[in-house]
N, C-alpha and C positions, 0 to 999 in steps of 0.2 A: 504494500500500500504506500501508496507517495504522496496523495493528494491532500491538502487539508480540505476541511468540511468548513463552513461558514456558519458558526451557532451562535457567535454573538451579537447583541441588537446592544442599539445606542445606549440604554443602562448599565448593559454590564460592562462596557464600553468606558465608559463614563466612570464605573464603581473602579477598575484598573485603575486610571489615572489618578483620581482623588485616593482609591485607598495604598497607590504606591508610595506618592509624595507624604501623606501623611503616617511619621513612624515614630521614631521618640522623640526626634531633634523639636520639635517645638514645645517638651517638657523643660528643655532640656539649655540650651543654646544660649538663650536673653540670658543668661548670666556671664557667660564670656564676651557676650555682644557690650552689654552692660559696662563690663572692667573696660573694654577697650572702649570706648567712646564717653560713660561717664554725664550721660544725658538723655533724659526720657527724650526726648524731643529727636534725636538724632537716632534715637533707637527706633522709635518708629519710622521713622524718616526711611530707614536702612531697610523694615520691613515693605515699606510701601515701593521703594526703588528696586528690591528684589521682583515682589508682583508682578511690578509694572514690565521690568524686563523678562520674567518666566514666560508672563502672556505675550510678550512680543514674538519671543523665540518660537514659543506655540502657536500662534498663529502662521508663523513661516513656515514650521513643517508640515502645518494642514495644507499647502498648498502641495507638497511632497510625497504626504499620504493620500492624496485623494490623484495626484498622476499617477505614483507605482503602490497601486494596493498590494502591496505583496509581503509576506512574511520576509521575517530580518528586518524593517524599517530603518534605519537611520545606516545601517551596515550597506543596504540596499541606492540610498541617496548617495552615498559618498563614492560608491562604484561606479553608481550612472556621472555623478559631475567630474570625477578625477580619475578614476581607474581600481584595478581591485588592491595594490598595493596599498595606500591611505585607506580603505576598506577593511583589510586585513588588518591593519596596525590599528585600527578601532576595535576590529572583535575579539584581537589578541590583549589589549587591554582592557575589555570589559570584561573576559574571561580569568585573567591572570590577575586580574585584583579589583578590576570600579565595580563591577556588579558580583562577583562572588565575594568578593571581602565583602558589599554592603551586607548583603544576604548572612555572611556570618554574623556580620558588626551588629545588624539590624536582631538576629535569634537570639547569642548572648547579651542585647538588653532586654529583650523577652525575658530570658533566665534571670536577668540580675535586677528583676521588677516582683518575680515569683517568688525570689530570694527573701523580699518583703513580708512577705503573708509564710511563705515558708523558711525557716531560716538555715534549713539543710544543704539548701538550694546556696553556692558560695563559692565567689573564686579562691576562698582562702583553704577549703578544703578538699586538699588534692587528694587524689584515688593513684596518680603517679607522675613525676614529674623529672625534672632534667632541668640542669643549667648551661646554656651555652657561652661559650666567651666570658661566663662568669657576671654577666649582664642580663640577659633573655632568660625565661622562664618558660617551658614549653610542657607541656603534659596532659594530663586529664584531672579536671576538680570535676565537683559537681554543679558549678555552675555553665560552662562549656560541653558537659556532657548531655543535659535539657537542652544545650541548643542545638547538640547534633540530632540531637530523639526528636526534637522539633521541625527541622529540616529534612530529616529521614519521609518524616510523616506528612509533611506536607507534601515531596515531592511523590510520595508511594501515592498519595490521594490525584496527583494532578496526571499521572501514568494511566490511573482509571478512567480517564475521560475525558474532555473541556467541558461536557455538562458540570462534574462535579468540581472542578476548579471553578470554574466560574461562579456557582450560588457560593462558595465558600466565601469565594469574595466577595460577593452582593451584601452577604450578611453584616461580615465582619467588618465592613466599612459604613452600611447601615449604622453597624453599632459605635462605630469612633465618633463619627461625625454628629449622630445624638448628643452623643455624650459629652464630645468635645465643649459641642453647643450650650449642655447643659453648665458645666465649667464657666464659660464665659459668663451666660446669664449671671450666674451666682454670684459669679466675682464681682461683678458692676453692681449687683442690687444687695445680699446680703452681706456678702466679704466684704463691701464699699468701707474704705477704712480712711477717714479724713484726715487726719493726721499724713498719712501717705499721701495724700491726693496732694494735698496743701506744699508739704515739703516736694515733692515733685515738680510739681506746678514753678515752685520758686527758683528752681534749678533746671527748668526745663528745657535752655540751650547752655548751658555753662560745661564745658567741656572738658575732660580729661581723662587720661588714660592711667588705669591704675594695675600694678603687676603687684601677685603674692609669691614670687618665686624672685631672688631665696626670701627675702624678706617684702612685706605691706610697703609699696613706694607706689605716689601717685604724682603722677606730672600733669601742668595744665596744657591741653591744645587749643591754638591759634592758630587762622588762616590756612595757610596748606599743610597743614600736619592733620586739621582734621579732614580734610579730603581723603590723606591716606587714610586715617584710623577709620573715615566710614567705609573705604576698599579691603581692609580687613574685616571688618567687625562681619561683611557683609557674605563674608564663607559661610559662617554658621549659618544664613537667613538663606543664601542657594545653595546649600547642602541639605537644609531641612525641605528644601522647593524642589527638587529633581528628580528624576525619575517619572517624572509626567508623560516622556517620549517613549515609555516601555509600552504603552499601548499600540506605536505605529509597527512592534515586534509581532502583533498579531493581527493583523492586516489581513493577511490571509487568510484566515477564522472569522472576519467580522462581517455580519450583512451587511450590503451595499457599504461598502467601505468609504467609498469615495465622497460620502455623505457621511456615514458616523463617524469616521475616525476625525475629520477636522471639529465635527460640535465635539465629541467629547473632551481634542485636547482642551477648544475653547470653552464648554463647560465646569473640567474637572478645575484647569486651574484658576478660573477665574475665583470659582466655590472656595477651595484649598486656599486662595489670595486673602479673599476677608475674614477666613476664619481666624487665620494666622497674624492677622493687623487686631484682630478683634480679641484674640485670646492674649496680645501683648497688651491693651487696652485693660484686662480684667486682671492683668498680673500688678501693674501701674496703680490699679484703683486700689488694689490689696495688698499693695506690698512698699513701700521706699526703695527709687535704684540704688541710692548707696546705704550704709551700712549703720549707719545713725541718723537718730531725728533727733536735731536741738541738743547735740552732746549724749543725747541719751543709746548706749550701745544695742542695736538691732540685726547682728549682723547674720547670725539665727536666720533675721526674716525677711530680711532686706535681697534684693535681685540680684546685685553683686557678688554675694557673700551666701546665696542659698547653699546648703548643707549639699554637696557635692554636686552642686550645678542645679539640683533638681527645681528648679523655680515653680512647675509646675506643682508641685508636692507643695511647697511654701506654701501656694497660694488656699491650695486645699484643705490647708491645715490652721488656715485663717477662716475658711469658711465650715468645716465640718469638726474642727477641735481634732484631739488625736487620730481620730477614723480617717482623717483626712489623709493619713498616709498609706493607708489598706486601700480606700478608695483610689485611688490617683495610680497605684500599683495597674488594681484591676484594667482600669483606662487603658494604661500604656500597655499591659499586657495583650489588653482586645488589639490594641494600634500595633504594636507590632507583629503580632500573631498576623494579623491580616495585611499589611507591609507585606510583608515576606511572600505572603501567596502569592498577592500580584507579582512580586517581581521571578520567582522561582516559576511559575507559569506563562509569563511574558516572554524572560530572555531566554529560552531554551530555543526559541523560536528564530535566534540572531545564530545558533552555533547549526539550525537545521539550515539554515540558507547560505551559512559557509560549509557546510557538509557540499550542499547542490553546487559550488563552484570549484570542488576540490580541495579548499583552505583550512578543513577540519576534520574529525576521522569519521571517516565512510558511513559507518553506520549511523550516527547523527543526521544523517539525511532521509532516514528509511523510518516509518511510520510504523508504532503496533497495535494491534486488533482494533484499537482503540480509537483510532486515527488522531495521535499524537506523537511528537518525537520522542521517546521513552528513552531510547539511549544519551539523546542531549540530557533529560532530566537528570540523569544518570548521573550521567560526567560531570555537570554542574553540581551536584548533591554532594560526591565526593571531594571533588576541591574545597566546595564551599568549608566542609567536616574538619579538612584539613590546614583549612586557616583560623575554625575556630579553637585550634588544639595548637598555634602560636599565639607568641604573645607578642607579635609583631604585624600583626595584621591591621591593627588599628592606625600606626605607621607606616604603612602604607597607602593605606587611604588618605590619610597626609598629602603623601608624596603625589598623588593623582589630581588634588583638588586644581592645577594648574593644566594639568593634561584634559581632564573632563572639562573644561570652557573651552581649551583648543577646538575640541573636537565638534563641542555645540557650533563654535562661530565659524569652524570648516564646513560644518551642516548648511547653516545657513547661507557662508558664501557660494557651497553648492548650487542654492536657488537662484542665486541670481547667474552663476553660471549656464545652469541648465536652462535661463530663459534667454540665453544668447546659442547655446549648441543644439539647443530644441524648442526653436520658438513656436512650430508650428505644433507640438503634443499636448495633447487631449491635456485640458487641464482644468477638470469641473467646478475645483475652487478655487480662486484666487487671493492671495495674501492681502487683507487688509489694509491701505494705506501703503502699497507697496510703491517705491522703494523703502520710503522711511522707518516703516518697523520691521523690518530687516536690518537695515542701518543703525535703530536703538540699540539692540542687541548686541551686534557687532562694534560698534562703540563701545559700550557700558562695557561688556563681559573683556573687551581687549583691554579696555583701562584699567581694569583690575585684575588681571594678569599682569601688566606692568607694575601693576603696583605691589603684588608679591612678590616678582622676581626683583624686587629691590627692596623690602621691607623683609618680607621671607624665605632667603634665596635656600634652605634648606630644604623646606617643604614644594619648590619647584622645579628645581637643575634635577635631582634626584626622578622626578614624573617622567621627565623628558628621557632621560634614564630607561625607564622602564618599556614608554611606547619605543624607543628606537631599538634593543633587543627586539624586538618585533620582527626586522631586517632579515638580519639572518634567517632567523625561524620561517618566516614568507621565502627566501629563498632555498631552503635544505626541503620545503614541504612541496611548492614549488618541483624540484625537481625529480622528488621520490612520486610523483604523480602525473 
């Protein structure tokens, strides 16, 4: 069997993209956004200029999904504008670490939320372990272990079918986004906490950057230092925004494609936009971004200073009293539980369409009974297992947040390529506003790659790193084929 089958309609469509992007990072993130910027005002700022460019970019590849409905999407775009080389070094690096490492990163905070309500559940309790270079820590606890049984279980569920991946996901993103909702609500009406508001308010462009490593130092920024600190700050804000494009992976599964897949990217992120501007709004209302009010020490509750990033717990724990950190578990556990689906259902469907051109192994191309790629699941299952059994995987993902813009704003210039090497192809939707929001994107997302390879030059040279091993690999596969 070779062919995909076409099961999904614009909801479940739609339930992909919002329930990929949304995973832990917006529990999670406003507290490192926070230190680095040092301003409610600039904090949202930074969520709203994320938005604004996610849905740009989304809009561009709706004009891509709806020309080549086909399985692989974005793998697919980069072959037709450039060739399969730049092709390959995308799928070689969504495989070797952007979307398997998410997929691990995204399971072990599933486990290290369950850890909560369970306390068995721990990275600190190894089952067997290893020290490398006398640095790294590698092994099995039991918190890595729930996220391999997690991962296992997902992908045995998505091997059964696209029917049952797909309600999985309907559900489980149903249930984030409730809930999500429900959070916010509360935080604006009952968590509403004046004291916070007030202190916020008063501070609410005064800018500065504060670092706890080795020691609490906080510098004030002015004029173009805060341009950079909002090009930093604004990782965590499109790193919790991505993976929206994992819908155009099943292109070849969705009814009339050329029609759902552009509403849904334009649905899921516009949705996932204000919830994410909204849920920073109810963390603001409930909480101080820095660390005191009026001398008085808050750092417990405050967004800067939340107990190990978790803001979203803060904030729960201002509105439901102790329960509020059982609560706020369960949440993330639903969010990433269903994160995960979508994206272990999504990108299997990027290594079946470099199976079809040669670029991945063989069987990854071939369908079972099921009519889905079972062996891509596979293969992704496993890698995924084995990066959650390092303790370097999350260091990795580091190392990629510079590679993953290239590859969006190579996407994009794709489009305007393709509307100069095939002006005359069927193109049912067209880009919104096009040149210019193509151009947003392409803008924004290059200024802030410039602005890590000179602020971050650790977390960027090192990405570049990784996609260019690619090279070889595309040539030694290349020729055994």
């Amino acid at each position: 069997m070779t062919e995909l089958k076409r099961r999904l309609n614009l909801f479940d469509a739609t339930a992909i993209v919002t329930g990929s992007m949304i995973g832990s990072g917006i529990f999670i993130v406003s507290a490192d956004m926070a230190r680095t910027l040092g301003s409610p005002g600039l904090l949202i700022l930074a969520w709203v200029l994320t938005g604004i460019i996610t849905l740009a970019a989304a809009l561009s590849y709706g004009e891509l999904a709806a020309m080549m409905p086909h399985a692989g999407g974005q793998y697919i775009y980069l072959r037709e504008a450039f060739g399969k080389l730049p092709a390959f070094l995308y799928g070689w690096t969504l495989f070797t670490v952007i979307q398997s490492g998410t997929i691990a990163a995204v399971a072990v905070a599933f486990a290290k939320f369950t850890g909560v309500i369970f306390p068995i559940i721990s990275h600190s309790k190894w089952l067997i372990k290893f020290n490398i270079f006398g640095t790294y820590t590698i092994g099995l606890n039991t918190e890595n272990l729930l996220a391999i049984i997690s991962i296992i279980l997902l992908t045995w569920i998505n091997t059964r079918g696209l029917e049952e991946g797909k309600w999985l996901q309907n559900i489980f993103t149903s249930a984030k986004v409730l809930a999500l909702l429900g959070l916010i609500f509360l935080g604006i009406t009952i968590g509403k906490n004046h004291d916070a508001i007030f202190h916020n308010l008063q501070n609410i462009w005064s800018s500065s950057w504060t670092s706890t490593s080795p020691t609490l130092f906080t510098k004030e920024l002015t004029g173009v230092s805060i341009l950079g600190a909002l090009g930093v700050a604004m990782v965590g804000s499109l790193f919790s925004s991505i993976a929206w494009d994992t819908v155009t992976y099943t292109a070849g599964e969705t009814i009339n494609p050329k029609r759902n897949i552009p509403l849904s990217l334009a649905i899921g992120t516009g949705l996932v936009t204000i919830l994410y501007i909204l849920a920073n709004f109810a963390y603001l209302s409930t909480l101080p971004l820095h660390g005191s009010i009026n001398g008085v020490d808050t750092f417990s509750r405050g967004i800067q200073f939340a107990t190990n990033d978790r803001v979203g717990t803060a904030c729960a724990e201002i509105i439901f009293g102790t329960p509020g950190s059982i609560i706020m578990a369960l949440l993330v556990m639903v969010s990433t539980f269903g994160c995960n689906n979508g994206l272990i259902l999504s990108t299997a469907r990027v290594y079946f369409a470099m199976a079809k051109d040669g670029l991945f192994f063989k069987k990854a191309g071939e369908l079972n009974k099921n009519s889905v790629p079972s062996f891509a699941l596979i293969v992704q299952c496993i890698w995924s297992c084995f990066l959650c059994l390092s303790g370097t995987y999350s260091n990795l993902l580091d190392y990629v947040i510079f590679a993953v813009l290239i590859f969006y704003v190579l996407t994009i210039l794709g489009l305007i390529v393709l509307r100069v090497k095939k002006p005359n192809e069927e193109r049912p939707y067209k880009t919104i506003g096009y040149p210019i929001v193509p151009l947003i994107y392409i803008i924004f997302a290059t200024a802030i790659s410039i602005d890590l390879l000179i602020l971050k030059p650790l977390y960027t040279w090192p990405g570049l790193v990784i996609v260019f091993l690619g090279v070889p690999v595309y040539k030694l596969w290349k020729k055994n084929t």
